[in-house]
N, C-alpha and C positions, 0 to 999 in steps of 0.2 A: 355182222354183215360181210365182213373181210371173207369169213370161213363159206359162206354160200356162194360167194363169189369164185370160192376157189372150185368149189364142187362142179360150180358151172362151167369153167377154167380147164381144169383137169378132165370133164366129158367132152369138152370139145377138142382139146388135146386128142384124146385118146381115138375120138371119132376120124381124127385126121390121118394118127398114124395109123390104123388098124384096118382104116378102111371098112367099115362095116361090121368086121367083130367084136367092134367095142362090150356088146352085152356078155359075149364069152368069155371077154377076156378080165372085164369085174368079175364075175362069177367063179371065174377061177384063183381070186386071191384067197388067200386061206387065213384067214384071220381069228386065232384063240380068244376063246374067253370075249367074243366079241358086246357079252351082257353088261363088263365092264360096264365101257364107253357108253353104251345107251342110260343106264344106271347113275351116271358122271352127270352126263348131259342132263336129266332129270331134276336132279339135285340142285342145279342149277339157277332152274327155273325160277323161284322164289325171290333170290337176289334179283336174278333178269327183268322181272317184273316188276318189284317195290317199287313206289313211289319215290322223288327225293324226299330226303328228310332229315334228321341229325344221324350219323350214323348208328349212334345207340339202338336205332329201332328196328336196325335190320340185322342183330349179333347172332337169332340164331340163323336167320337167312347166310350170314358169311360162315359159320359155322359148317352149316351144310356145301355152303363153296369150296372153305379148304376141305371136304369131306371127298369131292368132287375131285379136286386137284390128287389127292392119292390114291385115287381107283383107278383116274388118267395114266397115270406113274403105271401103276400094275398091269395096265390096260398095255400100255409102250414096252413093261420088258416083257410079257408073252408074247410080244411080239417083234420081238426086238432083230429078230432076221432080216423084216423086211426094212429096206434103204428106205422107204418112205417113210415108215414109222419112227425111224432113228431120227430124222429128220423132224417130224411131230414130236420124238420125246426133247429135242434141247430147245424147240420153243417153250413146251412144258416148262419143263426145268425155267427157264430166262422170266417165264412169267412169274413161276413160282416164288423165285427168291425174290422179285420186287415186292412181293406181294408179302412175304413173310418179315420183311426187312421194313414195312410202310403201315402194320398193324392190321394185316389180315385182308387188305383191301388192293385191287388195283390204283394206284393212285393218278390222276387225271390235273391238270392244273389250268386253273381259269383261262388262262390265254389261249392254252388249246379247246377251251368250250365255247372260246371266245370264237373260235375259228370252223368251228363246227355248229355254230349258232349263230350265223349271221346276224349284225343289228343289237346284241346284245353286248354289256360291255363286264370288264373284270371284275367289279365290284358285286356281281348280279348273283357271283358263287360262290359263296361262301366257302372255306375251307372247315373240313371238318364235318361236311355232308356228305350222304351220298348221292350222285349222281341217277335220276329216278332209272327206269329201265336197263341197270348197266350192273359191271361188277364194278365198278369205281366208287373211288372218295376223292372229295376235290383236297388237293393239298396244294399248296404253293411251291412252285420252282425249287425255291433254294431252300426249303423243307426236304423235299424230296431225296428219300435216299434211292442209289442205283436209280438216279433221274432216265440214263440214256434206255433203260427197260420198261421205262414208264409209257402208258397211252400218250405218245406224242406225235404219231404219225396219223396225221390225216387223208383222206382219198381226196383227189383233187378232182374240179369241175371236168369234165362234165358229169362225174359220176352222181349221180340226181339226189342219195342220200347221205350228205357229208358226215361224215362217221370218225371216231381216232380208234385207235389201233394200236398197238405195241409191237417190237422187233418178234417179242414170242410168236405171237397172232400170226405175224407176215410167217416165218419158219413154220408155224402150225399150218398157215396154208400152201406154204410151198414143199411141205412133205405129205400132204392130200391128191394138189397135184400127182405127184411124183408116183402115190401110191396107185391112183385111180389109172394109172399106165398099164397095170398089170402084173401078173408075178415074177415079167422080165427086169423086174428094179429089184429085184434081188442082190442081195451083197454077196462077196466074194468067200469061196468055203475059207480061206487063209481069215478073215474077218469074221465069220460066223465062229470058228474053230475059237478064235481070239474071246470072242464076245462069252463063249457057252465054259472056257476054261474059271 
């Protein structure tokens, strides 16, 4: 939800600054290999959808999520000129290693479903599921490794669908933002020179 929001974010942005040529001035990013990221997203799917349940039953669905997270990676260094996408790759990254570090899963912990599910309370989520519709697994707090990367940030009222979220997420969409400005968010040749040695 975070990442639609930014899209919508980032076009209004863009509408403001460009004044009208916003549609030019997407059209003019040049983005490689852009089958990556569609292929990512795809893959996805599967996870995104399952039902909760014990997490056993979604292993090849997380299978194809970390499948996802490496196309992502490849998808960010052919792309890796632009200042937005540098931006998208260390949310990557920050999601990545909670994730590799928590047993394949994003991990989510009761208190923040607790916060995103009004009326419902901590006992209700079992640790060691997954959360239906989502990349997560509920784990407890003080389970949690690399907690501060974990889904802990929520959208606050009045935003109508309360959602959690992770630092990556927020960085994944504050370099969408950043990207959907146009190919003026280009990095500096002293930085690309850096980046391409």
């Amino acid at each position: 939800m975070i990442l639609a929001l930014a899209v919508v974010l980032g076009l209004i942005a863009s509408l403001i600054r460009h004044r009208g040529r916003t549609a030019n001035q997407i059209a003019s990013i040049h983005l490689r290999s852009a089958w990556l990221a569609l292929v990512a997203l795809a893959l996805q799917i599967p996870l995104l959808r399952a039902p909760m349940g014990p997490a056993e039953q979604v292993r090849l669905h997380q299978v194809l999520f970390l499948l996802s997270q490496l196309l992502l990676l490849a998808f960010v260094w052919r792309n890796r000129r632009l200042a937005g996408i540098q931006i998208v790759g260390l949310g990557v990254i920050c999601n990545l290693l909670v994730i590799l570090v928590n047993g394949g899963f994003m991990p989510i912990s009761p208190d923040t479903l607790v916060r995103i599910n009004p009326g419902s309370t901590p006992d209700q989520w079992p640790a060691g599921y997954h959360y239906g519709q989502s990349k997560d697994i509920i784990v407890l707090h003080e389970n949690t490794r690399l907690w501060a990367l974990s889904d802990t940030l929520v959208l606050p009222p009045p935003f109508p669908w309360p959602t959690a979220f992770s630092l990556g997420d927020l960085l994944i969409a504050a370099g969408i933002v950043v990207l959907l400005q146009g190919p003026g968010a280009l990095v500096s040749t002293a930085t690309t020179e850096a980046l391409e040695s």
